[in-house]
VMD Tcl script that draws the C-alpha trace (Angstrom):
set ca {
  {104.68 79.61 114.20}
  {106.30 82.60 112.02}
  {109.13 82.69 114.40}
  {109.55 78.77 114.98}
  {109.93 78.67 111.30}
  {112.23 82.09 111.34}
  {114.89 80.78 113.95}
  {115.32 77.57 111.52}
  {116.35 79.45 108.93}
  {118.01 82.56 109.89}
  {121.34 80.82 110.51}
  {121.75 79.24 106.45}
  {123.25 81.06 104.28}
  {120.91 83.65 101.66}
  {120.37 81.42 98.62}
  {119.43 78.69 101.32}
  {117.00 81.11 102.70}
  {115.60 82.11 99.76}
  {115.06 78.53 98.67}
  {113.97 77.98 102.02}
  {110.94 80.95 101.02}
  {110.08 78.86 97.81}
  {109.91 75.62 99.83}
  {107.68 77.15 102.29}
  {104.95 78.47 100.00}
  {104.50 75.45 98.58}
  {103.57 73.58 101.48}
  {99.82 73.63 102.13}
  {98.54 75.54 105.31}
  {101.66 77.98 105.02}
  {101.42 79.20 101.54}
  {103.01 82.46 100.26}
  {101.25 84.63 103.02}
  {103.45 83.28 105.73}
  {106.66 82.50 103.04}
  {106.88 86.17 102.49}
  {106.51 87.40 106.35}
  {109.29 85.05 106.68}
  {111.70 86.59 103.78}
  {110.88 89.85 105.19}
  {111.58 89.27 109.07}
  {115.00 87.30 107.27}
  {115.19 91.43 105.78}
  {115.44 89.71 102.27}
  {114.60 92.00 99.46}
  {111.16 92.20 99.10}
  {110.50 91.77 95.50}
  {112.21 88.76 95.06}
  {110.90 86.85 98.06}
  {107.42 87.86 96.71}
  {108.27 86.39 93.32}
  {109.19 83.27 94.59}
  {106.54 82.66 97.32}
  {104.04 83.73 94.71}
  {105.32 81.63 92.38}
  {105.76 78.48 94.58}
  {102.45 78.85 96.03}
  {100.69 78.96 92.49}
  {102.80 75.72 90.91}
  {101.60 73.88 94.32}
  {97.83 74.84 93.56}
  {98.45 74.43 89.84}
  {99.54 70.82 90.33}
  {96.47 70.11 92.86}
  {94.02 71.55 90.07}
  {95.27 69.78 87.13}
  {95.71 66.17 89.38}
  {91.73 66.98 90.48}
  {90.47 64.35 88.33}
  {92.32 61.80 89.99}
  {91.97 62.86 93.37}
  {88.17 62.67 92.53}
  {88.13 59.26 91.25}
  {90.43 58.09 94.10}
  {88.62 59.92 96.81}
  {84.76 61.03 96.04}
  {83.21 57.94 95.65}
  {79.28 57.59 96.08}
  {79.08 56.83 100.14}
  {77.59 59.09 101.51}
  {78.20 58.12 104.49}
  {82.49 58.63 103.98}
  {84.25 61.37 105.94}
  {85.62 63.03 102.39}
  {82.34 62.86 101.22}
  {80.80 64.72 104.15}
  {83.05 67.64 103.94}
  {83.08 67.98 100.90}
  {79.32 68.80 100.84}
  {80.06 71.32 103.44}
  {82.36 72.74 101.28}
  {79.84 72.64 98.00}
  {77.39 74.90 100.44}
  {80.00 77.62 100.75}
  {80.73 77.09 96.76}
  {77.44 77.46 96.12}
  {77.11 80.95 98.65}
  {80.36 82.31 97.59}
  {81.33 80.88 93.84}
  {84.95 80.44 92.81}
  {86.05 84.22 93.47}
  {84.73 83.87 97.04}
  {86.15 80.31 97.61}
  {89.49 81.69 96.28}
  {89.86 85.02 98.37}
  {89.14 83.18 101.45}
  {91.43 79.95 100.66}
  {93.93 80.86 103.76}
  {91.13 81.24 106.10}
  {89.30 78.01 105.42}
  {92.77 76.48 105.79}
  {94.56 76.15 102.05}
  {94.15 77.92 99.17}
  {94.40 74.20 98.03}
  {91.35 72.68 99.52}
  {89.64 76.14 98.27}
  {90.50 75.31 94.38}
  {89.62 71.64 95.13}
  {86.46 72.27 96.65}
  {85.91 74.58 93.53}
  {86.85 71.25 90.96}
  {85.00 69.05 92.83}
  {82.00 71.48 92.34}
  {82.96 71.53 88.49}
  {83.80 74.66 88.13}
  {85.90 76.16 85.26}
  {89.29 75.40 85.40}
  {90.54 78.82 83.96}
  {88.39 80.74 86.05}
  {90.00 78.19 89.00}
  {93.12 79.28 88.05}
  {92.76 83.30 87.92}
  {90.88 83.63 91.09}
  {93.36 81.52 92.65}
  {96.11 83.52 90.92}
  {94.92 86.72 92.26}
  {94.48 85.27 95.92}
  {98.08 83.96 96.33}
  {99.36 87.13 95.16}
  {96.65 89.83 97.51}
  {97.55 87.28 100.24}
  {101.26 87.26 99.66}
  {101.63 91.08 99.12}
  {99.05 91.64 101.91}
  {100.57 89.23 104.43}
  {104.15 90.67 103.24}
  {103.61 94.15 103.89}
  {101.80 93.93 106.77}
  {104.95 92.28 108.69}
  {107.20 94.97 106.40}
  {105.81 97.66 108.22}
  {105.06 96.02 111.60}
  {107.93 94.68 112.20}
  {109.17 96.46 114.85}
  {105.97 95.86 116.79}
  {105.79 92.00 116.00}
  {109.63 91.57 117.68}
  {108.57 93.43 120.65}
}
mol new
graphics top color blue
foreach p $ca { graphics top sphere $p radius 0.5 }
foreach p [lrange $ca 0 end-1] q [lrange $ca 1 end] { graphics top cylinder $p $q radius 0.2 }
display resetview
């Protein structure tokens, strides 16, 4: 997927590619932690593409936290018997096992850091506590993700 995404944009010219890094982290299911693998295999500065992933990522999670009241009024309704409804009580059982820090740290595996901080305002949880767990995650995953391809580069274009 990383290097699907990589040929695309390899060819544009830098501020292209750096938007291209913004544009990518705030796209659910690709996020900062594969925006900033991406600026790094382009051998963009490091710093900057972290910045930018980081910050793309977080307005994209932002928007989905403080638009949670209306995606709860347009989608939780009170049938039980609705797909939404259904996994969303799957995701209240890992809420209630792992609170908002846990539900935040493990946003990219259980697909989206967004559906982590909606499953955690669905479950009513505080919105600034939403908002610094969720801060913190983006930017361990983004780092994380980023330094890991930084220094194994040379064995991931084997």
């Amino acid at each position: 997927m990383i290097q699907d995404i990589l040929q695309k944009v390899e060819d544009i010219p830098v501020l292209y590619q750096f938007i291209a890094v913004f544009a990518i982290s705030f796209i659910p299911f690709l996020e900062a932690h594969v925006a900033v693998p991406v600026g790094v295999l382009l051998k963009l500065p490091f710093i900057p593409i972290a910045v930018l992933a980081i910050l793309g990522n977080w307005l994209s999670v932002l928007t989905v936290i403080i638009s949670s009241s209306w995606i709860k009024s347009r989608f939780f309704n009170d049938r039980s018997d609705s797909f939404v409804h259904r996994r969303f009580q799957k995701g209240k059982v890992y809420f209630n096992r792992y609170g908002v820090p846990g539900i935040s740290l493990l946003g990219p595996i259980i697909g989206a850091n967004h559906i982590g901080a909606l499953i955690c305002m669905m479950a009513n949880a505080n919105k600034k506590n939403i908002i610094i767990w969720q801060t913190i995650s983006i930017i361990l995953w983004a780092v994380g993700s980023g330094l890991l391809i930084h220094f194994g580069r040379e064995y991931l274009l084997r």
